[in-house]
C-alpha atoms as an extended CHARMM CRD file, in Angstrom:
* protein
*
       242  EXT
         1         1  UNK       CA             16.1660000000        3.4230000000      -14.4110000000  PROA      1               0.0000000000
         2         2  UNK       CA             15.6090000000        1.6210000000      -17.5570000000  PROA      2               0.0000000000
         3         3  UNK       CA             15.1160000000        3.0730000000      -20.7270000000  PROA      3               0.0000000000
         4         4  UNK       CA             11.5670000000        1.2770000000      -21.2810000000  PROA      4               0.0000000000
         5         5  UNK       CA             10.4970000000        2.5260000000      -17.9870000000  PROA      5               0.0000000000
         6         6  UNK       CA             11.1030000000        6.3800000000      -18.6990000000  PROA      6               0.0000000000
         7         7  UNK       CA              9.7870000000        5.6760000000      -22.3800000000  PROA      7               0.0000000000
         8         8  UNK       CA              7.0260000000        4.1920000000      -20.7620000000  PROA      8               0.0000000000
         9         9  UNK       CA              6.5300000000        7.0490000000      -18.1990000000  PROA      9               0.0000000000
        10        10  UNK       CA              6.5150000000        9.9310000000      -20.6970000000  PROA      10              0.0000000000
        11        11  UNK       CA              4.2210000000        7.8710000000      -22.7110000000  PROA      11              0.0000000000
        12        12  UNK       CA              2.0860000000        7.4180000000      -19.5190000000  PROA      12              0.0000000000
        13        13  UNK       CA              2.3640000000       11.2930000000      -18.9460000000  PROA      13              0.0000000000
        14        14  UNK       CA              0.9610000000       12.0610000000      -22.6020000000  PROA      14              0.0000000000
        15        15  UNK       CA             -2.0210000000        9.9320000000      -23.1200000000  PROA      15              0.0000000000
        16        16  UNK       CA             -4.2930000000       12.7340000000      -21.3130000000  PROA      16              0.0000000000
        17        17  UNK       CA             -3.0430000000       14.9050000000      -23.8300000000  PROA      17              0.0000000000
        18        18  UNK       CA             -3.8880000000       12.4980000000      -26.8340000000  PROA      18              0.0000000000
        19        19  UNK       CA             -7.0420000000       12.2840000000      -25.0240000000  PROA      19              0.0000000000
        20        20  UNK       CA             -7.6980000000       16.3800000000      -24.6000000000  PROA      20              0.0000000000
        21        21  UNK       CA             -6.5130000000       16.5580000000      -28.5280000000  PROA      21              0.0000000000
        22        22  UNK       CA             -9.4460000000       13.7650000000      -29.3180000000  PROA      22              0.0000000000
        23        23  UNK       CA            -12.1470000000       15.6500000000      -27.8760000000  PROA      23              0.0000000000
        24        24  UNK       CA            -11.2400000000       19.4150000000      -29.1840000000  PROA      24              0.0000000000
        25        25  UNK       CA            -11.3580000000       17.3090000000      -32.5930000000  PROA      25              0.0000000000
        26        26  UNK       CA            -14.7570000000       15.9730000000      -31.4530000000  PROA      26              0.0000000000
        27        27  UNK       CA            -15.9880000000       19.3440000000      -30.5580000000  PROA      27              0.0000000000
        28        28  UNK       CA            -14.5630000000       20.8170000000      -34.0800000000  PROA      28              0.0000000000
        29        29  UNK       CA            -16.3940000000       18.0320000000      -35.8780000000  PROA      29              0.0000000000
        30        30  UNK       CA            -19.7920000000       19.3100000000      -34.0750000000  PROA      30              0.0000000000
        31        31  UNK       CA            -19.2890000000       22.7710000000      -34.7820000000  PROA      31              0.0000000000
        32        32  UNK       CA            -19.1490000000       21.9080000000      -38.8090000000  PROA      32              0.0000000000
        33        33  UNK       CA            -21.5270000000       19.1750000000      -38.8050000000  PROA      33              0.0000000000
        34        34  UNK       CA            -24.1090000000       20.8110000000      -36.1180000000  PROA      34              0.0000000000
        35        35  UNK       CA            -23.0770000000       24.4200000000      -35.4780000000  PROA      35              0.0000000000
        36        36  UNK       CA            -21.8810000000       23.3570000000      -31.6000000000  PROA      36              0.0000000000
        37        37  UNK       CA            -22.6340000000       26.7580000000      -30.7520000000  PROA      37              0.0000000000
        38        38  UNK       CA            -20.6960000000       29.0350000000      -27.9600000000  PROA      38              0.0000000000
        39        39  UNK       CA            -22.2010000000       27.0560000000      -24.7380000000  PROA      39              0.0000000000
        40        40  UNK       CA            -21.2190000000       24.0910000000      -26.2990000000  PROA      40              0.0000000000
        41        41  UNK       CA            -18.0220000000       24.8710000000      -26.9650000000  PROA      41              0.0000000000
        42        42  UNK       CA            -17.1920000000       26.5450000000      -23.7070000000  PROA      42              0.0000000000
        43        43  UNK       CA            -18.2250000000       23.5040000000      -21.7620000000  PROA      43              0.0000000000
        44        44  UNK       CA            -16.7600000000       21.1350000000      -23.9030000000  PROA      44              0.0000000000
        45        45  UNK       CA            -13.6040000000       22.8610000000      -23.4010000000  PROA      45              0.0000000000
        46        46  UNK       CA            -13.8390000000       23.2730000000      -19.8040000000  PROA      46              0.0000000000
        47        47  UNK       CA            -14.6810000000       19.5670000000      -19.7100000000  PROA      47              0.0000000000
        48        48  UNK       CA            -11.4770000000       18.9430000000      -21.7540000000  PROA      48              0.0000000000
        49        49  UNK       CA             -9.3660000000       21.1120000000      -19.1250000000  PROA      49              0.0000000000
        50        50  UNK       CA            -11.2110000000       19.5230000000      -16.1920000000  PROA      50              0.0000000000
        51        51  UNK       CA            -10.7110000000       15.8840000000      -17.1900000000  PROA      51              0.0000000000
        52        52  UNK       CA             -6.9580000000       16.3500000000      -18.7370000000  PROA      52              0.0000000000
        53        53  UNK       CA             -5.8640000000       17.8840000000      -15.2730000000  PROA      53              0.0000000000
        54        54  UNK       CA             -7.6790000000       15.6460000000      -12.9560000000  PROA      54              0.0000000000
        55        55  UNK       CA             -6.1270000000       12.3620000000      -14.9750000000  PROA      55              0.0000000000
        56        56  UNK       CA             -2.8860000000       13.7840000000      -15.4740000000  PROA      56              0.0000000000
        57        57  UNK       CA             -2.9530000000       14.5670000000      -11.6190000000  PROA      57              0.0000000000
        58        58  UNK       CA             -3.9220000000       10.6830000000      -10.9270000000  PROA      58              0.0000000000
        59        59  UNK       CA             -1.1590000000        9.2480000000      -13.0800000000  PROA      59              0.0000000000
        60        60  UNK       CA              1.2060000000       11.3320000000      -11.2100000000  PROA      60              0.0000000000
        61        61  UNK       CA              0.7330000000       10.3900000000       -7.6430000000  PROA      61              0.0000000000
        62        62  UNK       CA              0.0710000000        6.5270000000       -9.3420000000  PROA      62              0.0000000000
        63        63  UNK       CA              1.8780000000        3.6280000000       -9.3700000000  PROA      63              0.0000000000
        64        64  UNK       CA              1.3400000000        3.0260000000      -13.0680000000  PROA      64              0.0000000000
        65        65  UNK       CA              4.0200000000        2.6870000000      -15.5320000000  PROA      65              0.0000000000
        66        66  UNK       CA              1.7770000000        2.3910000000      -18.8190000000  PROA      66              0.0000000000
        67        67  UNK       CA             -1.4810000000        3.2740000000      -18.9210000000  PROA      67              0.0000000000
        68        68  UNK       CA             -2.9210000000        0.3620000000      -19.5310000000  PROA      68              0.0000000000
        69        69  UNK       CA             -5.3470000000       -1.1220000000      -22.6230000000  PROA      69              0.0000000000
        70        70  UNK       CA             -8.3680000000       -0.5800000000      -20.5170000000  PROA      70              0.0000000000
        71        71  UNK       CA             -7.6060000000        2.8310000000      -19.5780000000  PROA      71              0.0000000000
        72        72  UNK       CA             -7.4370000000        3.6660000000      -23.2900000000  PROA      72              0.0000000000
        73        73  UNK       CA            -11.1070000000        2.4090000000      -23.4520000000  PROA      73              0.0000000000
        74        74  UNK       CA            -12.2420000000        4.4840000000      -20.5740000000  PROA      74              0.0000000000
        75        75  UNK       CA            -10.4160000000        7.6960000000      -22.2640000000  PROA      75              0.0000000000
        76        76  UNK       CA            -12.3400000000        7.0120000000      -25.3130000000  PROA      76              0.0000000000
        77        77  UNK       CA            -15.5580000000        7.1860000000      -23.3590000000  PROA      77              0.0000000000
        78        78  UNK       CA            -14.5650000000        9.9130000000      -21.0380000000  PROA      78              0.0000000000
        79        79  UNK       CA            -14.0770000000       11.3490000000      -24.9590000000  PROA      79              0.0000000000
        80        80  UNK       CA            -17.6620000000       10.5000000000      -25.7450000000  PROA      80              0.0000000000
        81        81  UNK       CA            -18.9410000000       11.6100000000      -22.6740000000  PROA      81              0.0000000000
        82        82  UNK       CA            -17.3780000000       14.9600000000      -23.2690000000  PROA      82              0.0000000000
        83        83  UNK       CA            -19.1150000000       15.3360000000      -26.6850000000  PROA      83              0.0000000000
        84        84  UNK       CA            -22.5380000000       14.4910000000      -24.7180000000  PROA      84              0.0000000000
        85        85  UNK       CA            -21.7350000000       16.7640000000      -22.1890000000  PROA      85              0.0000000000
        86        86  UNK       CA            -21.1910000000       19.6320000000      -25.2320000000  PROA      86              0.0000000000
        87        87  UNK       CA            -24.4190000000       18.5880000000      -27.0070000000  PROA      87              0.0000000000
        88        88  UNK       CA            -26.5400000000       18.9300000000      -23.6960000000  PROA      88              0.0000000000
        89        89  UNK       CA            -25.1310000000       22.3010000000      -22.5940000000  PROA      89              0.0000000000
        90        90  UNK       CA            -25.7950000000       23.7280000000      -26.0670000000  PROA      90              0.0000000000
        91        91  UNK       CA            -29.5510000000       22.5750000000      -25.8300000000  PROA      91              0.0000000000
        92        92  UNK       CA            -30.5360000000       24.9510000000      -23.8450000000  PROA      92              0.0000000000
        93        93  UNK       CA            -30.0990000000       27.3970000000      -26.6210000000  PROA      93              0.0000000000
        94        94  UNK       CA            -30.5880000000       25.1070000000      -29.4630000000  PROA      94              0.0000000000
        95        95  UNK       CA            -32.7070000000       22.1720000000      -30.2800000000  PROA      95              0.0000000000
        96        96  UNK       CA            -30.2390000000       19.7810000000      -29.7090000000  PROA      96              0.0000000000
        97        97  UNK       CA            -28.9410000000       16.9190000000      -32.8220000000  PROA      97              0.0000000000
        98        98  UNK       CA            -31.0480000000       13.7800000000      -31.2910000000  PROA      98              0.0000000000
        99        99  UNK       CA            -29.4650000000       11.2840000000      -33.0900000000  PROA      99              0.0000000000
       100       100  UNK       CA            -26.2220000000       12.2650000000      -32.3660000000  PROA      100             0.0000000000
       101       101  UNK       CA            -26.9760000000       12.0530000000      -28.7370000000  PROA      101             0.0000000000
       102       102  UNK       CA            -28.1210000000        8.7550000000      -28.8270000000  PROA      102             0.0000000000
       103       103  UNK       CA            -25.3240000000        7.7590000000      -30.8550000000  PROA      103             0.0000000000
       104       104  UNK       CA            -23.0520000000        8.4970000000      -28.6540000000  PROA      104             0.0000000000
       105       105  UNK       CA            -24.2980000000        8.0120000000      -25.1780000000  PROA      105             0.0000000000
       106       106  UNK       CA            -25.2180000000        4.6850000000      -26.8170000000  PROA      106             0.0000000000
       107       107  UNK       CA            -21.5610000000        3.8100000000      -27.8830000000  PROA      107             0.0000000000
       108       108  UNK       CA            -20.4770000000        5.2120000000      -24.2880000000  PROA      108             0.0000000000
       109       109  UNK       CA            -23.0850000000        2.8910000000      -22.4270000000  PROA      109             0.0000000000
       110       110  UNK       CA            -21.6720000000       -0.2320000000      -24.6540000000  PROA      110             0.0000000000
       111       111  UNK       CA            -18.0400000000        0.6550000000      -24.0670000000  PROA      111             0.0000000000
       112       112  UNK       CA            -18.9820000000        0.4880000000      -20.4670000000  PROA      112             0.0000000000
       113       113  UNK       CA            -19.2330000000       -3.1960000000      -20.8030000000  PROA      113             0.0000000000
       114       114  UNK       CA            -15.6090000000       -3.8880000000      -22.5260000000  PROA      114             0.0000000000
       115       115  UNK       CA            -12.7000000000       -1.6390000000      -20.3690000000  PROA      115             0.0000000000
       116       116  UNK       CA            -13.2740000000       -3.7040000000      -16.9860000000  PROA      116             0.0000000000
       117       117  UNK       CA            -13.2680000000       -6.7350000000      -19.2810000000  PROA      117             0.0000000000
       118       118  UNK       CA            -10.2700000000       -5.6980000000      -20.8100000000  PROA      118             0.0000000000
       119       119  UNK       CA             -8.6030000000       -4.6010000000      -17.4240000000  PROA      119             0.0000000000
       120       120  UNK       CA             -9.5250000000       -8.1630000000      -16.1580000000  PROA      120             0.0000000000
       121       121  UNK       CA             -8.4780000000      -10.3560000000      -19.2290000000  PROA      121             0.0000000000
       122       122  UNK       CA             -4.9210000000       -8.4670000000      -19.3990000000  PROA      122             0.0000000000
       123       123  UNK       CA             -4.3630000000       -7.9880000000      -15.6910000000  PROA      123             0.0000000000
       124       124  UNK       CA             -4.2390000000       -4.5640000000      -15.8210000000  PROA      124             0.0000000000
       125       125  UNK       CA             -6.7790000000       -3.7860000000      -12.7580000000  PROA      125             0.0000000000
       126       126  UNK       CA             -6.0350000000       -0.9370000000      -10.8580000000  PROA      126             0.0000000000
       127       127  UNK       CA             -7.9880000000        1.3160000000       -8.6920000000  PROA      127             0.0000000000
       128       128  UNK       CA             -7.1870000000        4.2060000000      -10.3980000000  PROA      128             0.0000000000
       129       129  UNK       CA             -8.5050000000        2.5220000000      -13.5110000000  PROA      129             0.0000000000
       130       130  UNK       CA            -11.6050000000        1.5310000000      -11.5760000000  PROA      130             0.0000000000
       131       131  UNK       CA            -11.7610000000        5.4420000000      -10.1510000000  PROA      131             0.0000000000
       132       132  UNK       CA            -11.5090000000        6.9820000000      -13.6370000000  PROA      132             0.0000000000
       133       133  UNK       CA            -14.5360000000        4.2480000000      -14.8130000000  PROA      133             0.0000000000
       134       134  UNK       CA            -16.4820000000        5.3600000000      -12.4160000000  PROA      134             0.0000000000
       135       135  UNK       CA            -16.2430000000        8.7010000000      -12.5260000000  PROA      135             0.0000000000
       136       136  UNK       CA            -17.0560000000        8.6350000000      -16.4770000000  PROA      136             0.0000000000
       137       137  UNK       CA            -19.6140000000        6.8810000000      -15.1360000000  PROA      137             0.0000000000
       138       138  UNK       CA            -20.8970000000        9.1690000000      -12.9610000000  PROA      138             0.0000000000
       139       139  UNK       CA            -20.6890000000       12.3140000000      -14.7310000000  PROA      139             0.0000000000
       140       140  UNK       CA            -22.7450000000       10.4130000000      -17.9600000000  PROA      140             0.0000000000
       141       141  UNK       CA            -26.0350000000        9.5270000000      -15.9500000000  PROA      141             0.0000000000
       142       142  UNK       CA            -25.5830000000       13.6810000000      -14.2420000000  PROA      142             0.0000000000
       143       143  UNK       CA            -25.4640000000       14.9770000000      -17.9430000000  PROA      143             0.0000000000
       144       144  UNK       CA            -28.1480000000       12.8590000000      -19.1520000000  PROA      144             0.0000000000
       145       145  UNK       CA            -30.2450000000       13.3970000000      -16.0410000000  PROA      145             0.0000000000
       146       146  UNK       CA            -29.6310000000       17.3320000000      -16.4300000000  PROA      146             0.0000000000
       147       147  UNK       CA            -30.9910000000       17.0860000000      -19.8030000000  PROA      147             0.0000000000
       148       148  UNK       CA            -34.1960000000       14.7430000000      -19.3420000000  PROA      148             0.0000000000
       149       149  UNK       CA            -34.7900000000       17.4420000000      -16.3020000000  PROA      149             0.0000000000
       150       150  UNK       CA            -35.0790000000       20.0590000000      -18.9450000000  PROA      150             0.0000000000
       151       151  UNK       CA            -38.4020000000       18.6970000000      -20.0380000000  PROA      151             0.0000000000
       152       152  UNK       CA            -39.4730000000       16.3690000000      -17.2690000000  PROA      152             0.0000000000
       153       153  UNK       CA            -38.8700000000       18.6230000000      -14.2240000000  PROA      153             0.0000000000
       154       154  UNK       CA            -35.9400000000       19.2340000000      -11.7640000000  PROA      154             0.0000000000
       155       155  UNK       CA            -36.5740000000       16.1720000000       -9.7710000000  PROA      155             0.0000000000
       156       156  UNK       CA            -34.5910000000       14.3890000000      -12.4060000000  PROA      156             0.0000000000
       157       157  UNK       CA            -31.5370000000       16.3300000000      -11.5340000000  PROA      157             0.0000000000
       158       158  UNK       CA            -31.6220000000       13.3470000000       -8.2400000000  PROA      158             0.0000000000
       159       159  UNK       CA            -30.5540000000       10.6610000000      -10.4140000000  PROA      159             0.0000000000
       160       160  UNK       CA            -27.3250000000       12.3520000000      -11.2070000000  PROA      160             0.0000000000
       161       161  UNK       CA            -26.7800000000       14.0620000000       -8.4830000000  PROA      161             0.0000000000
       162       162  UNK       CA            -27.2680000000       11.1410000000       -5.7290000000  PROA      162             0.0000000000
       163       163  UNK       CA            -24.0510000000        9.8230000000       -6.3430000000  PROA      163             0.0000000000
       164       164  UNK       CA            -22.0980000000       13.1190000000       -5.4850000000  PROA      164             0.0000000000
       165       165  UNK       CA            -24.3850000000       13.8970000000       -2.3220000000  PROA      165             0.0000000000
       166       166  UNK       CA            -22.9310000000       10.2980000000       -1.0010000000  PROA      166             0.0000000000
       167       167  UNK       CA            -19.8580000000       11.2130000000       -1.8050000000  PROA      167             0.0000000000
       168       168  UNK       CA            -20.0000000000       14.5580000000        0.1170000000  PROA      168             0.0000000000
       169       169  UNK       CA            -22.0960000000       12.6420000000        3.0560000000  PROA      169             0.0000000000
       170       170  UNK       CA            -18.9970000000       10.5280000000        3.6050000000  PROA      170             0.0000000000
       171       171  UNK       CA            -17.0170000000       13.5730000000        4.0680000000  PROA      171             0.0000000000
       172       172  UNK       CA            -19.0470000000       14.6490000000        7.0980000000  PROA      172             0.0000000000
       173       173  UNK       CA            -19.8520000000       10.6060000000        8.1770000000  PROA      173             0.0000000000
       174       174  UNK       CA            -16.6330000000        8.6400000000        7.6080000000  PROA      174             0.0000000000
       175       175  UNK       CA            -18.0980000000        5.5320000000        7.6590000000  PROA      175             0.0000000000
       176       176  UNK       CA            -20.0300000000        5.7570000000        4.3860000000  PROA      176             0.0000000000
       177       177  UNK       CA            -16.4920000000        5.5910000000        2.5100000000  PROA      177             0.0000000000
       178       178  UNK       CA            -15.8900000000        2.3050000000        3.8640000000  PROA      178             0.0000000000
       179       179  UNK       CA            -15.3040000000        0.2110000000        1.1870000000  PROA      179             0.0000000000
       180       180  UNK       CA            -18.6200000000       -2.3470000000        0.2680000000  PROA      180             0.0000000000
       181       181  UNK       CA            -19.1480000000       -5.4270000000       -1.0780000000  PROA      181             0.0000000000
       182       182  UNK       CA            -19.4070000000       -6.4230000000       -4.3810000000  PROA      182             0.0000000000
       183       183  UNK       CA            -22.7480000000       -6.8060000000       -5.6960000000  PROA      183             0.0000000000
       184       184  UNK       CA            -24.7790000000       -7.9620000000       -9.0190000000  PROA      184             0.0000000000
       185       185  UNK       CA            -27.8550000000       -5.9430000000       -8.0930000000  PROA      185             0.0000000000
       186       186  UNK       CA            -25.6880000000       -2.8570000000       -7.6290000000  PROA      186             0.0000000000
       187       187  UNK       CA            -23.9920000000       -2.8380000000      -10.9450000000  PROA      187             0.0000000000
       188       188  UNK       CA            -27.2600000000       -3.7790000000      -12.4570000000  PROA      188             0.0000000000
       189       189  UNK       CA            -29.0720000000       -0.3590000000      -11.0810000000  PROA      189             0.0000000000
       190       190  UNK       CA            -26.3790000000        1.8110000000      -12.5570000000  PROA      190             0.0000000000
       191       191  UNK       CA            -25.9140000000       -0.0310000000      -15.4400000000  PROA      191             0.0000000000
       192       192  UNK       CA            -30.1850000000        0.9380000000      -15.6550000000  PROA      192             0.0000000000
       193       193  UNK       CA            -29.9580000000        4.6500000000      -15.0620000000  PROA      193             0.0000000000
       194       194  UNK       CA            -28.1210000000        5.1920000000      -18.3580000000  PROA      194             0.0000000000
       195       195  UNK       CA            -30.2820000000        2.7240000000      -20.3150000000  PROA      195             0.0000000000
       196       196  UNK       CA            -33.3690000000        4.1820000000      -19.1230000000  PROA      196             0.0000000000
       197       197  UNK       CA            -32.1590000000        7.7480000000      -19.5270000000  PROA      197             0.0000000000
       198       198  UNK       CA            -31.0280000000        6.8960000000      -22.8670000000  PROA      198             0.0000000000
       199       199  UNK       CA            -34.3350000000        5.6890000000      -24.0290000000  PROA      199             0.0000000000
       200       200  UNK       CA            -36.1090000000        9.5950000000      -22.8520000000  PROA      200             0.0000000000
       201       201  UNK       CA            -33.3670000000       10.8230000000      -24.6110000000  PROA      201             0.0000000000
       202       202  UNK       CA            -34.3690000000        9.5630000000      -27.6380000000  PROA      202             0.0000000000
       203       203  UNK       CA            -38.3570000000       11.2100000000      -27.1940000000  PROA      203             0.0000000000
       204       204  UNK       CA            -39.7700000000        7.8110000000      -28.6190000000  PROA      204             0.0000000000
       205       205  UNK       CA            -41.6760000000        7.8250000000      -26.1190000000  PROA      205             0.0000000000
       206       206  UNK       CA            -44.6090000000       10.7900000000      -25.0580000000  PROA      206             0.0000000000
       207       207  UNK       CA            -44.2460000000       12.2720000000      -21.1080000000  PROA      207             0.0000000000
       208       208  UNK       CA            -46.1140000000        9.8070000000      -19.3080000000  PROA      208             0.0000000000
       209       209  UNK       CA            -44.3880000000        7.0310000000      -19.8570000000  PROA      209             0.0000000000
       210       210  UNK       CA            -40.9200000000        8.9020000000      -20.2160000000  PROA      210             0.0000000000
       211       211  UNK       CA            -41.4010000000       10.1750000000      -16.9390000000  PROA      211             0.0000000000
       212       212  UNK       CA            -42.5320000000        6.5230000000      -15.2730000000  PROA      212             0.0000000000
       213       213  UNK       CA            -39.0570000000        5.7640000000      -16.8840000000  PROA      213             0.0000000000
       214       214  UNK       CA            -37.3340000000        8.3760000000      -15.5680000000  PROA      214             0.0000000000
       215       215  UNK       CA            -39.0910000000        7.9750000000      -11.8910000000  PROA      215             0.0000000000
       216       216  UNK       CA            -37.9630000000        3.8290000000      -12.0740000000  PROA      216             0.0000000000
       217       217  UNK       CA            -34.6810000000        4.7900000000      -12.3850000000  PROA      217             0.0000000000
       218       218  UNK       CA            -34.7410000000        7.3320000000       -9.7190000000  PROA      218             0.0000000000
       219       219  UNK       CA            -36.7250000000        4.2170000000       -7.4930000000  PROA      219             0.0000000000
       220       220  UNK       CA            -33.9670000000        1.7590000000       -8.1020000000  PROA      220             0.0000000000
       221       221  UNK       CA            -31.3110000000        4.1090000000       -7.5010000000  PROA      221             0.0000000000
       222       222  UNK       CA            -32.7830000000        5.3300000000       -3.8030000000  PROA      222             0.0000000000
       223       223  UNK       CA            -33.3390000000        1.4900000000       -2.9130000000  PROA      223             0.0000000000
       224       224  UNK       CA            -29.8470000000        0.7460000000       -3.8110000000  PROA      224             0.0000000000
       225       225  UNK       CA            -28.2710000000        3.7860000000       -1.8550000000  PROA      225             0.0000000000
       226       226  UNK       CA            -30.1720000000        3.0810000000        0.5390000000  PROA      226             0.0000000000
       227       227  UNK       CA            -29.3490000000       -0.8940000000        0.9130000000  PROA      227             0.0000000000
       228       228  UNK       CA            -25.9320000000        0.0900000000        0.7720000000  PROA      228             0.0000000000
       229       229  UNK       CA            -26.1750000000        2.7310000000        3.2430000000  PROA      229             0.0000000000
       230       230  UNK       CA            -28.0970000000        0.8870000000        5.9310000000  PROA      230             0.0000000000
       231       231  UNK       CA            -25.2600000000       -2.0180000000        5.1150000000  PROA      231             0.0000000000
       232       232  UNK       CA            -22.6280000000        0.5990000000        6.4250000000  PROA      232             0.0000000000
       233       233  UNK       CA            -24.5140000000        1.6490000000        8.9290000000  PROA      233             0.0000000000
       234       234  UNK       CA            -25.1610000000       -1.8320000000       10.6630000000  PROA      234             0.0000000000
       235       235  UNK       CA            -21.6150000000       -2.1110000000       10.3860000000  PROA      235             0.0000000000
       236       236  UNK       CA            -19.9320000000        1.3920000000       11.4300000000  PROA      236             0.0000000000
       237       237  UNK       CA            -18.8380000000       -0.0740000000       14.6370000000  PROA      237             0.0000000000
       238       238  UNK       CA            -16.6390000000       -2.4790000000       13.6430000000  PROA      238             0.0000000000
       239       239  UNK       CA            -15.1050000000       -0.2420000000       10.5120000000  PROA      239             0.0000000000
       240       240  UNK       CA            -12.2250000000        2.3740000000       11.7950000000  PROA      240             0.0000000000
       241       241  UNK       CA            -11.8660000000        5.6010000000       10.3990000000  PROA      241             0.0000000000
       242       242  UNK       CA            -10.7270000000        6.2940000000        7.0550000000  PROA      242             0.0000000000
């Protein structure tokens, strides 16, 4: 083997741990500048543990040899997403820093835009890079959706949680993890959950209209399960088993 491709592979092996040492920093940053109490910190740290083993898992059983420029952009929100993640759990004891969550769900939601750019314009596509985007993904519009439910009502909670009730539906109905088609309106929808639960977040806006925001992204999210669902199911006799 040569000598750039073990450098590379202990290089590869580390950047979780870069990654884990960027958010502890994050969380010791919100503990002096906010008081991050101990909710906060406990599920900023389990977030830390959770995403560190889960990546360094992935990079193990991948293909990769470096982990790519894009990658990097995803850790950085999976970092940002982990300091959202602390701020929201700690609001259920303490009013919560407002700005800061804004800030930073904002910079997360932006960021969004640039790693599959990045992954695209240096040929560094992979699906584990595309599996680790969308997880961030995922687990933003949950956190956000588990903190708008806080003062909008539980029903909230769907918008996050629809994506992992797919996800365990294809466990029981194999042909739901059949992979689907590109599509503009999809991308648009999700890229609309966070923007709309960004703008509650901020509490610009009183409950009526926060909660017709909150109920069009729930709207838009059903239809596109749903158009994507009865897609697979039209088709579930021509798609094998997975």
């Amino acid at each position: 083997m040569a000598l750039s491709e073990v450098y590379g592979g202990r290089l590869l092996r580390h950047e979780p741990s870069v990654g884990a040492g960027a958010q502890i920093l994050v969380l010791t940053l919100f503990a002096i500048g906010f008081g991050l109490g101990p909710t906060g910190w406990l599920t900023g740290i389990v977030f830390v543990l959770a995403t560190w083993a889960v990546l360094t898992r992935a990079l193990h059983r991948s293909w990769l040899t470096s982990f790519g420029p894009a990658n990097r952009v995803t850790l950085v929100r999976a970092t940002l997403v982990g300091g959202v993640t602390a701020l929201v759990a700690d609001s259920f004891e303490s009013p919560p820093p407002v700005m800061a969550l804004v800030v930073l769900t904002a910079a997360a939601l932006i960021l969004d835009a640039v790693d599959g750019k990045v992954a695209r314009r240096t040929g560094t596509s992979s699906p584990l890079g595309a599996r680790f985007d969308m997880e961030v993904d995922a687990f933003l519009i949950l956190v956000l959706s588990a903190h708008v439910a806080a003062s909008l009502g539980a029903w909230v909670l769907l918008i996050g949680l629809m994506r992992y009730g797919f996800v365990g539906a294809a466990r029981l109905f194999p042909w739901l993890s059949h992979p689907l088609p590109s599509s503009t309106a999809r991308k648009s929808v999700a890229a609309l959950q966070g923007i709309l639960l960004l703008v509650v977040v901020t509490e610009i806006y009183p409950r009526v209209p926060a909660t017709a925001m909150a109920a069009s992204a729930l709207g838009m999210l059903m239809w596109s399960f749903g158009r994507d669902i009865r897609w697979l199911w039209r088709r579930r006799a021509l798609l094998s088993p997975v």
